[in-house]
N, C-alpha and C positions, 0 to 999 in steps of 0.2 A: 254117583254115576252121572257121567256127561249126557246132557239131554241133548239129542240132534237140533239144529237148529230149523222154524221153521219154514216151509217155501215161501218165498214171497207171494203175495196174493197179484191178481191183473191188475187193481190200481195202486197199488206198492210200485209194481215195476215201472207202469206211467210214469210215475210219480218220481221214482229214480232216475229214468232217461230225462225227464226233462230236467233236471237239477244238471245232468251231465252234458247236457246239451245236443243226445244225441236223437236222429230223428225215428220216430217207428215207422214200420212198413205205411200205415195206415197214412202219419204224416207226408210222408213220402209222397202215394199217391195222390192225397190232397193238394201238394202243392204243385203237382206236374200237372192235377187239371186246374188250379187255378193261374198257372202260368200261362197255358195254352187258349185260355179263354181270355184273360187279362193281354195276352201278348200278339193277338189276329191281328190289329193296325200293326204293330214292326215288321211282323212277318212276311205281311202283304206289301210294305213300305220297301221291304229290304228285295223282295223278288218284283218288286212295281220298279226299283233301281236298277234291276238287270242283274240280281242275284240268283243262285240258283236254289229251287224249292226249300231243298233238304240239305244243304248248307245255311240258309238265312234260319230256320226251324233249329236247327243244330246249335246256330253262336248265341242267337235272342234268347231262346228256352234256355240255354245253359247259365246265361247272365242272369235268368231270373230266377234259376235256382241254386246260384252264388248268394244272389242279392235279393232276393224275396219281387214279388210283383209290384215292389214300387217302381223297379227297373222299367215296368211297361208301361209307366202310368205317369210318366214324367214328375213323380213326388223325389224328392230326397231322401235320403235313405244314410244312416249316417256310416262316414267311412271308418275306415279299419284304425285301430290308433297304433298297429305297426307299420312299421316301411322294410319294403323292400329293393335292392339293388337288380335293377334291370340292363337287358342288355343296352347297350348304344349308348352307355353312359352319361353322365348328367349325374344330377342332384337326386337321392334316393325318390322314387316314387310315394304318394300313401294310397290304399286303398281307393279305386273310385277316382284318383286323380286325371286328367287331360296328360294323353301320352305323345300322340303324334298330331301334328299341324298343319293343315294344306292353306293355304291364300293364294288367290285366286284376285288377279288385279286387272280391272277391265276399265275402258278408256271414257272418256270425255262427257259423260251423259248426266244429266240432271237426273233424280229419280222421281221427278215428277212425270217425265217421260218413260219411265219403267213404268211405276205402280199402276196398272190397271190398264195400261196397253195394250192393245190387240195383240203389236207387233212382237211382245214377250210372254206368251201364251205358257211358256215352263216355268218360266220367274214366276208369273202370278198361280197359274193351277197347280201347280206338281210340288214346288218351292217352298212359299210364300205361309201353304197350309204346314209345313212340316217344320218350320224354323223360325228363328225368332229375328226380327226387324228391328235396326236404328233408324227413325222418321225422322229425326235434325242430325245426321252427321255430315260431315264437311270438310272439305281439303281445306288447310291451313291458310288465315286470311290472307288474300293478295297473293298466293301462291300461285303461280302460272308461268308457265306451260308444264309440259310434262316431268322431264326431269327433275325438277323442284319434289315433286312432289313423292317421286322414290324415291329418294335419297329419304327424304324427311323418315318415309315409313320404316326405312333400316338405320339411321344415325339419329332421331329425333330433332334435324335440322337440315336445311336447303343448304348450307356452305356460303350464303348469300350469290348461289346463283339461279337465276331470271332467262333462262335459256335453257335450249335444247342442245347446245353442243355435242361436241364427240369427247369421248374421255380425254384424248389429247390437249385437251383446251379444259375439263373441267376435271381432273382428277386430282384426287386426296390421298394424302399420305397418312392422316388420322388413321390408327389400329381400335380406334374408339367407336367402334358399331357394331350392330348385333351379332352377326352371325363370329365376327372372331371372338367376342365375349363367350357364345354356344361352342365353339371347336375350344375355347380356352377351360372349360368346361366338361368338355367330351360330349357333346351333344350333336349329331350328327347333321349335316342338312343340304341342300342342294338346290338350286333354279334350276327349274324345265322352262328355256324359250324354248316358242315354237315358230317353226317355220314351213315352206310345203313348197311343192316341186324341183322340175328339175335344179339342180344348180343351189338347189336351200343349206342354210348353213347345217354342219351337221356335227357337232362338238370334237375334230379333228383337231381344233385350235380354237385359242383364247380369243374371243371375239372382240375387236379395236374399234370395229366402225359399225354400218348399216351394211353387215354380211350378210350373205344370201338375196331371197327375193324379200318375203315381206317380215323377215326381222325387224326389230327395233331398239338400235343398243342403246335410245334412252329410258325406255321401259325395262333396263336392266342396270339396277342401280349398280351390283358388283361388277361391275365392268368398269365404274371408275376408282374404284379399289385399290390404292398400288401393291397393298398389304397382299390382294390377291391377284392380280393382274401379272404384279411382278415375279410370281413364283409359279411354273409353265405346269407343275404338277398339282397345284394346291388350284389355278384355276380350271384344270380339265379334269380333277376328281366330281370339283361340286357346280359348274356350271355346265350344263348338259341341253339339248335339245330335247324338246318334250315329245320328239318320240320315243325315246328310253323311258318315259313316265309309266304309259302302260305294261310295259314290261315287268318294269320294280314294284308295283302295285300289284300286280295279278300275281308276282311270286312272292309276296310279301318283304321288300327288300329296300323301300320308301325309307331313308330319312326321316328323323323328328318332324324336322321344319322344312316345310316344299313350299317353294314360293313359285306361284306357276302365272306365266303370261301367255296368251291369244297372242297369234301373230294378227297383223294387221286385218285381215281377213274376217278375225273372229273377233275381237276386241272391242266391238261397235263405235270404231274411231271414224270420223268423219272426213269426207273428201279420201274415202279411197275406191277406187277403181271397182276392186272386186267386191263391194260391200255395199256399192254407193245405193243401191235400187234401193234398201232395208237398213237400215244398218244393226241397226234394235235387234229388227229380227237375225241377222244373222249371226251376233252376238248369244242371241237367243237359243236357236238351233245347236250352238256350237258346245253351250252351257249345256243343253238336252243329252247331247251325246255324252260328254263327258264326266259331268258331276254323278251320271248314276255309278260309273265305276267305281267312282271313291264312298260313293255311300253302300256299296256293293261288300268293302274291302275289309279285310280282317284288321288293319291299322285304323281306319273308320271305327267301324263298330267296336273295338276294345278300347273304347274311350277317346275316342279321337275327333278332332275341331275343325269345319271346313269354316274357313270366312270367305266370302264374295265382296269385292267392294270395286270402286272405282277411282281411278288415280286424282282426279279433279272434274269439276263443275263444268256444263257448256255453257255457263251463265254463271257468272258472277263466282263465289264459292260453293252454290249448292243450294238444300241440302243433294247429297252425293247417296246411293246406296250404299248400306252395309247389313248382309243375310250372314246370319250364322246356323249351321246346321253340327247339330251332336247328337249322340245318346246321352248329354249331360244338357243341353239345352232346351230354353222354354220350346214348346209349340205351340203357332199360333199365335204369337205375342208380339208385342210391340211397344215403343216408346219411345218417348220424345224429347229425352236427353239431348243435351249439348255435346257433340261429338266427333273430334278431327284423327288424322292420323298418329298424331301423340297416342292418341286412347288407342289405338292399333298395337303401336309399340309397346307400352303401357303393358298390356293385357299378355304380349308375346313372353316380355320380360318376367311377368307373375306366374306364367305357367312354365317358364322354363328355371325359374329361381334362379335370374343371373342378374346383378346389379353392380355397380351404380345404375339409377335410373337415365335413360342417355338425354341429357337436355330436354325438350319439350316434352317427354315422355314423363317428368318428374313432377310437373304440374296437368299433367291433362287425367281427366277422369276412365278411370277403364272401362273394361267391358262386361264387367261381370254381372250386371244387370239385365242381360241375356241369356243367363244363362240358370239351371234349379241350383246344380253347387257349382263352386267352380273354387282353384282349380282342379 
């Protein structure tokens, strides 16, 4: 005669969910209060950005109950050893990976002149506590004036030019730079210049010269492009004016890789008009209003990389600032590495897994010292 079998006892069944890996009620709640207790700074970080209560509470607590409360605690946490195929194509994702990109390229300043400034009262208060700091980085030696200096951060090299021309005078016919490496790739991405009033350029057409009022077509490296210049669709898909920025951000609609520039106004570029009283500060101000969006944003917070840097040195090479802000990077940290725009590109290059390394980008040290994992 078959004997019934008998019931599992309370710590039997323990005992089997956790071999199963699944959670009990009791864990459950456990770890929703130690998320919510471990997770008050992002919470307050993310509605301190201009997020809304019960949306920033919604994406932080969910992360930490994917990922346990190292998510809140800036530890690492080890990633997933599957991959998945995400939308906007690219190279499989893994777990925990760096998904979307903002850079943020601001003009001419030493950051001896940032750190500790009155006149950048966001950069040092609000910023500075929340993200991790390069203290030696540097625009590429003897590199000057501007244009030198983007082109470097999208091809890993100046073309050997020492000037600010118009693209008619300094364009490349090289297909060998980032972003068509990322579209070759299927990786999505776009510039937001910005410009403002009447008469401002407004991404109608592929931008040749210093359109609108305080554009800057040499703070727009893809504009000497011919790969994208020359093709009237390919450059009004992904060269846009950065009032379409908050648009695509707020519907979630952002590109991988946004390469975003201050018009002259906000840029803290010197000798201009509207800026001349402050310049710091106005650059500062303009950083306040905008950067909390993207820390705000659903492409932010699901693994997503803001860098701040500045095109070149008002002195000599620098050093230059470079802030990086993540859910994947330090807080509060800083270091004193050696560090130019190679390491820029370098870093863009690791997180999007596209190579060859472009030129100066093949020897320069990355970023990833900035950050808990990466990428």
């Amino acid at each position: 005669m078959r004997q019934r079998p008998k019931a599992l006892g309370f710590v039997s069944l323990l005992t089997l969910l956790v071999a199963l890996d699944v959670a009990t009620p009791l864990e459950a709640v456990s770890r929703s209060r130690q998320c919510r207790k471990a997770c008050r700074e992002q919470i307050a970080s993310c509605v301190g950005a201009g997020g809304r209560p019960r949306a920033c509470r919604r994406r932080v607590l969910g992360r930490c109950k994917r990922e346990g409360v190292a998510a809140c605690r800036g530890e690492a946490f080890a990633p997933s050893t599957t991959t998945t195929t995400l939308p906007g194509g690219g190279s499989p994702a893994a777990g925990g990976a760096i998904r979307t990109v903002f850079l943020i390229v601001m003009e001419n300043t030493d950051w001896a002149d940032i750190e500790g400034s009155s006149s950048a009262p966001y950069i040092n208060n609000t910023l500075l506590p929340l993200a991790s700091r390069a203290e030696q980085y540097y625009n590429p030696p003897n590199m000057h004036p501007s244009l030198p200096n983007y082109l470097w951060l999208e091809a890993g090299t100046n073309f050997n030019i020492l000037d600010d021309n118009l693209p008619s005078q300094n364009q490349q016919s090289t297909t060998s730079h980032l972003v068509t490496m990322l579209e070759a790739a299927g990786i999505s991405w776009k510039t937001y210049q910005e410009d403002e009033g009447s008469g401002a350029w407004d991404g109608s057409y592929c931008p040749a010269g210093n359109d609108g009022n305080w554009y800057d077509v040499n703070h727009n490296p893809f504009a000497y492009f011919t790969d994208i210049t020359s093709r009237t669709a390919r450059c009004h898909d992904h060269v846009r004016p950065y009032s379409e920025f908050p648009t695509d951000l707020a519907s979630n609609m952002v590109p991988r890789y946004n390469f975003i520039v201050p018009d002259l106004c906000h840029d803290m570029h010197e000798n201009i008009s509207c800026s001349q009283s402050n310049r710091v500060r106005f650059g500062d101000t303009w950083l306040s209003t905008e950067v909390p969006k993207i820390l705000a944003s659903p492409a932010y917070l699901d693994n997503g990389a803001l860098f701040i840097t500045w095109d070149e040195a008002a002195s000599n090479d620098g050093p230059i600032g470079m802030i990086v802000l993540s859910p994947k990077a330090k807080r509060g940290y800083s270091n004193s590495i050696a560090y130019d725009h190679g390491s820029t590109l370098r870093t863009l290059q690791e997180i999007f897994g596209v190579s060859p390394m472009l030129r100066g980008a093949a020897t320069a040290t990355d970023l990833s010292d900035l950050f808990v994992s990466f990428p």
